[in-house]
C-alpha positions, 0 to 999 in steps of 0.5 A: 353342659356336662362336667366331665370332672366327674369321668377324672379317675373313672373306669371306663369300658366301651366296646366299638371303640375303634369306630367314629363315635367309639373314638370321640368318646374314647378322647373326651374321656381321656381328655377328662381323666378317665381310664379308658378300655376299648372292645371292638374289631380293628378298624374298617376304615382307612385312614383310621381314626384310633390311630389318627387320635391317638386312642391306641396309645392313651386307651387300653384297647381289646380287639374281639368281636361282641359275638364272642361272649367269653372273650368280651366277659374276660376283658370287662373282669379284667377292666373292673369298669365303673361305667360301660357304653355300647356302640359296637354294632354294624351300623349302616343301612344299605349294609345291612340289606347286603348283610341280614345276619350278620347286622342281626347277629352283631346287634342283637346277640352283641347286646345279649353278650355285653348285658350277660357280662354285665350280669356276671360283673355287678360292680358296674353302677352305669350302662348305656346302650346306644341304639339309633333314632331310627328304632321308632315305626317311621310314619313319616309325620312331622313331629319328633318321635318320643321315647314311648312311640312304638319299636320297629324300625323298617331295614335290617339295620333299624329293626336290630336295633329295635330289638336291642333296645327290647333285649335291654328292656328285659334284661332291666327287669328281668336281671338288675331291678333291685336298689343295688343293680346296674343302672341300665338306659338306651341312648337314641341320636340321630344322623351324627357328623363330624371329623374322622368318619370315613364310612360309605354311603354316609352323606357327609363323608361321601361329599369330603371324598368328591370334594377333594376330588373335584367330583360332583356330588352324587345325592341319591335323596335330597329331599329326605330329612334327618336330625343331623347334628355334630356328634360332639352333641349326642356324645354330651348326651350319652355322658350326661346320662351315664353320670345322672343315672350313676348318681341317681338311678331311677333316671334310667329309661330311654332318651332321644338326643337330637338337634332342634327342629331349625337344625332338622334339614333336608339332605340337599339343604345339608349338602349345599351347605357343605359345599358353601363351607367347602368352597373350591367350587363344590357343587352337587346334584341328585341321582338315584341309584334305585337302591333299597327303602329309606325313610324320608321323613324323622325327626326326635322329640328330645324333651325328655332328655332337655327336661330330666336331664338338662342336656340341650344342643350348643352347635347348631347345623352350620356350626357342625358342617364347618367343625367337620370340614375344618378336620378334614382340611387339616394337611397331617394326622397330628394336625387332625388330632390336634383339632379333634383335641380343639374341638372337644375342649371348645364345646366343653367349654361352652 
């Protein structure tokens, strides 16, 4: 597993700080010793969990848009960052059919913008750029895509960020294919879960709010399968991969990270396992709602990333459904940030 002694003095720049995965990653690396600058939109979502864990007082934190290229280049100058990860995006499907463009805008052009700033600050020597498992063209067969399957990924959402990863393959070699350039890579996870992920239509956070209201949970496909796994695992990945190709850069590419195939579930099998852990009588059922296309089948080939990188999964599916109900039963936002801090320590540890 990953050291993070290496990330102890670092700068660190990530824009969407303010989101779930921006805000794990924000308190792994302070945790870690790292000196942390955030850019991102306030948060969406109430509660919030910058506040919850406490990022907006031990990070540096830049509200701005991705869209906006001088006020995010101003910000990467004034952080002087050693390493940079890019997770702002607009990252839901069903929102992206509502909103085209501005998913388009915000995933595309914000990766235009945050690879232009890199190429007017080339003191960076890491970049990671975190896509999604579902940039591949999905045929829905049953064995994990790889890393060179082809790019083309159905909705709005999915096909934005087929594009970034396209942007950033030709920023590689069209801007920092020299020895000396940033070491360039784009990070592909699957379906993540965890504490403090308040978004709509996700599975996980729509059982937490019936649950604590003693609703049925609505399940529009129980049938689908995702790689679900606790976001603490790709997180591992990302950071592994930014140290590897920091120390050694001709390990930049693109990497899968995700569960293995006995933590590949279906949505029903995940959510009854939900409301196992949950207890208090959780109970669900399966209504469509006739909403837009979503794959029914994915699964990630992460070979590439076990074997050039030596990242592998520690918590398997059970174990990332109940660190996820564990922070939701906390009673206060100390007690929240308290098992954040838990967690985080226990599966470094490992």
């Amino acid at each position: 597993m990953i050291d993070l002694s290496f990330y102890r003095g670092k700068s660190v720049f990530i824009t969407g700080n303010t989101g779930f995965k921006g805000s794990w990653l924000t308190k792994i690396l302070s945790i870690a010793g790292a000196k942390v600058t955030g850019y991102a939109l306030p948060p969406s979502e109430t509660p919030s969990l910058l506040t919850i864990s406490g990022n907006h007082k031990e990070s540096e934190c830049v509200f701005g848009d991705v869209r906006d290229l001088p006020t995010l280049s101003q910000a990467m100058e004034n952080a002087k960052p050693d390493i940079v990860f890019h997770l702002a995006a607009q990252p839901l499907v069903r929102l992206s059919y509502r909103e085209p463009v501005n998913t388009y805008e915000t995933n595309v052009m914000g990766t235009v913008n945050i690879l232009e700033s890199l190429r007017n600050f080339p003191a960076v020597r890491s970049f990671v750029n975190v896509t999604t498992d579902k940039v591949y063209e999905n045929k829905e067969w049953a064995w994990g895509y790889r890393e060179n399957e082809n790019l083309c990924g159905f909705d709005p959402y999915s096909n934005s960020k087929s594009c970034s990863e396209l942007v950033t393959f030709s920023y590689r070699n069209s801007f920092f294919s020299s020895p000396e350039a940033t070491a360039i890579s784009t990070a592909r996870s699957g379906n993540v879960i965890g504490g403090g992920d308040y978004s709509t239509d996700r599975i996980i956070p729509d059982c937490i709010r019936a649950a604590e209201k003693g609703s049925t949970i609505q399940i529009r496909n129980p049938h689908s399968t995702r790689p679900y796994q606790h976001v603490l695992e790709c997180l591992s990945g990302y950071l592994l991969l930014a140290r590897k190709q920091y120390e050694e850069r001709g390990l930049s590419g693109s990497y899968n990270f995700g569960p293995d195939d006995d933590s590949c579930v279906t949505t029903g099998d995940l959510v009854e396992l939900f409301c196992g852990i949950w207890g208090n009588g959780a109970r669900w059922s399966a209504q469509g709602d006739g909403g837009p296309h979503e794959a029914n089948f994915l699964k990630l080939d992460c070979s590439q990333a076990k074997t050039k990188l030596g990242w592998k999964p520690v918590w398997d599916i059970r174990t990332a459904v109940q660190k996820t109900v564990e922070f939701a039963k906390c009673p206060t936002d100390p007690d929240r940030r308290s098992c954040m801090e838990g967690q985080i320590r226990e599966y470094f540890s490992l």
